[in-house]
matplotlib code that plots the C-alpha trace (Angstrom):
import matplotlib.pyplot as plt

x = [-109.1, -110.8, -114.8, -115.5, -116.1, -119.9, -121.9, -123.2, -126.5, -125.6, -123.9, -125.4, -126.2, -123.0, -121.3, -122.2, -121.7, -118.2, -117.6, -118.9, -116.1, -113.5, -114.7, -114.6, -111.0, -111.2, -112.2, -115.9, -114.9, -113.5, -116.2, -119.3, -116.6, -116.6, -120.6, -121.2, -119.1, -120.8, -124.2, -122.9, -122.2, -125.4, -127.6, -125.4, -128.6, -128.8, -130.2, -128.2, -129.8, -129.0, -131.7, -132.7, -130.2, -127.0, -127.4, -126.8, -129.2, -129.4, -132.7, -134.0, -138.0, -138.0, -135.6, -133.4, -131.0, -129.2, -125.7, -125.5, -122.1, -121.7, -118.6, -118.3, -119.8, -121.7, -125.3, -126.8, -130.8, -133.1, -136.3, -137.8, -135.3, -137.9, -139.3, -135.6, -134.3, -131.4, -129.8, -126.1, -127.7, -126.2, -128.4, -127.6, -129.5, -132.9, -134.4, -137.4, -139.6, -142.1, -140.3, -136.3, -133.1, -130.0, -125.8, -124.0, -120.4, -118.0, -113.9, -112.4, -115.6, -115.8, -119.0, -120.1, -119.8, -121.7, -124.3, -124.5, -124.8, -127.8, -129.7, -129.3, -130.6, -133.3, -133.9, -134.5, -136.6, -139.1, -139.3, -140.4, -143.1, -140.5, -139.5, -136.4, -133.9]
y = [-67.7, -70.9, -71.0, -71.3, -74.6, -76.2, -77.0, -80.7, -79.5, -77.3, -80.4, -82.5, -86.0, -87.0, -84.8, -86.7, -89.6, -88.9, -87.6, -91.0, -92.8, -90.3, -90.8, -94.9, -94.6, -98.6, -101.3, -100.3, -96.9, -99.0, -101.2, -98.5, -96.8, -99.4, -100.2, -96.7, -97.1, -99.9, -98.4, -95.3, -97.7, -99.8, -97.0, -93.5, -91.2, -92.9, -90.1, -90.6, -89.4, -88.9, -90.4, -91.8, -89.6, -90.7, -93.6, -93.0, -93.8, -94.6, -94.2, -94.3, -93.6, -95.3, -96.5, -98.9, -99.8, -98.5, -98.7, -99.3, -99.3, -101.0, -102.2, -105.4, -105.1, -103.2, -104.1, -103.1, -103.3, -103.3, -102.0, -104.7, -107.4, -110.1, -109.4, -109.3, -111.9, -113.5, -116.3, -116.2, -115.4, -112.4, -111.7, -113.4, -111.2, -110.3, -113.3, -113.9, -110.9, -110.4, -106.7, -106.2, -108.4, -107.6, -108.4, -108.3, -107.4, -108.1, -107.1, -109.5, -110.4, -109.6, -109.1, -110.7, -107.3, -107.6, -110.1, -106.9, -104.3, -106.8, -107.0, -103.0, -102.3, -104.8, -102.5, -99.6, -101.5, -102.2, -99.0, -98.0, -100.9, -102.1, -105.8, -106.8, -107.5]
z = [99.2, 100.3, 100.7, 104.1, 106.2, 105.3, 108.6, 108.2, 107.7, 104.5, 103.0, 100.1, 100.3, 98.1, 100.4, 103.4, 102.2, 101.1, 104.8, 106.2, 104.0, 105.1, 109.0, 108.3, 107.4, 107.9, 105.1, 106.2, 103.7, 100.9, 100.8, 100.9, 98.7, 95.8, 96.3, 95.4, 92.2, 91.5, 91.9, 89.7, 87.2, 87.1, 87.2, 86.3, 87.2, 90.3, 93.1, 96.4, 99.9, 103.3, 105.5, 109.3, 110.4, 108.8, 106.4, 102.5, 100.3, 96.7, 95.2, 91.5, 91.5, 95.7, 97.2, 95.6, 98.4, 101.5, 102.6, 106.6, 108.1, 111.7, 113.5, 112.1, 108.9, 105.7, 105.4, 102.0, 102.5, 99.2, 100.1, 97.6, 97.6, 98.4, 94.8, 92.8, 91.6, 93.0, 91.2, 92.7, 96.3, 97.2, 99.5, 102.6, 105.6, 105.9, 104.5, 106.4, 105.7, 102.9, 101.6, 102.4, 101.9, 102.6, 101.6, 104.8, 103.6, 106.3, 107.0, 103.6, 101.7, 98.5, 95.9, 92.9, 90.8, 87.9, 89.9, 92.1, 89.4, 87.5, 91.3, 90.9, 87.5, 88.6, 91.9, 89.1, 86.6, 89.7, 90.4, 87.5, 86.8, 83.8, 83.7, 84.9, 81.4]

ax = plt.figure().add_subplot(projection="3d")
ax.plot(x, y, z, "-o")
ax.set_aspect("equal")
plt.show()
């Protein structure tokens, strides 16, 4: 016997997100797909949310980034990006304001892994008032 069908609002955050990558079904899903295994990896008790009705959210004492998908591209917003770090400039969006930055991922980029998983665990450290490492 199977459990029955979950209404959207009865499913988890980690749920929802892993029905926004099935509903992708494009390179949009692989992309917010490997981010999130990135972000697992950077920080494993990473907290993920579902917020502003439908974007996932990965949070670690605040936000530490969110993962936007849009018809032409994956935007990845760090609440505090204008205070990180950001030696091998992933962050190429959202650099005019004093708070957020942002990666724009789009069809056939690829990411700087372990410069994405430091600007993570830097995301975290900030949160918690610890210096970056």
């Amino acid at each position: 016997m199977t459990a029955p069908k979950k209404d959207k609002a009865e499913l988890s955050a980690a749920e929802l997100i892993d029905t926004r990558i099935r509903e992708l079904g494009d390179w949009r899903a692989e992309t917010l797909s490997h981010i999130r295994a990135l972000i697992h990896e950077a920080v494993p008790d990473v907290e993920e949310t579902w917020k502003w009705r439908g974007v996932p959210v990965w949070e670690k004492h605040g936000i530490l980034c969110t993962g936007e998908t849009y018809k032409d591209k994956v935007k990845l917003t760090f609440a505090k990006g204008a205070t990180l770090e950001d030696p091998t400039r992933l962050f190429n969006a959202s650099l005019d304001g004093n708070m957020r930055r942002a990666i724009d991922l789009m069809a056939g980029d690829s990411l700087n892994a372990a410069a994405f998983k430091t600007l993570i665990r830097a995301a975290a450290s900030l949160n918690t008032g610890k210096k970056k490492k």
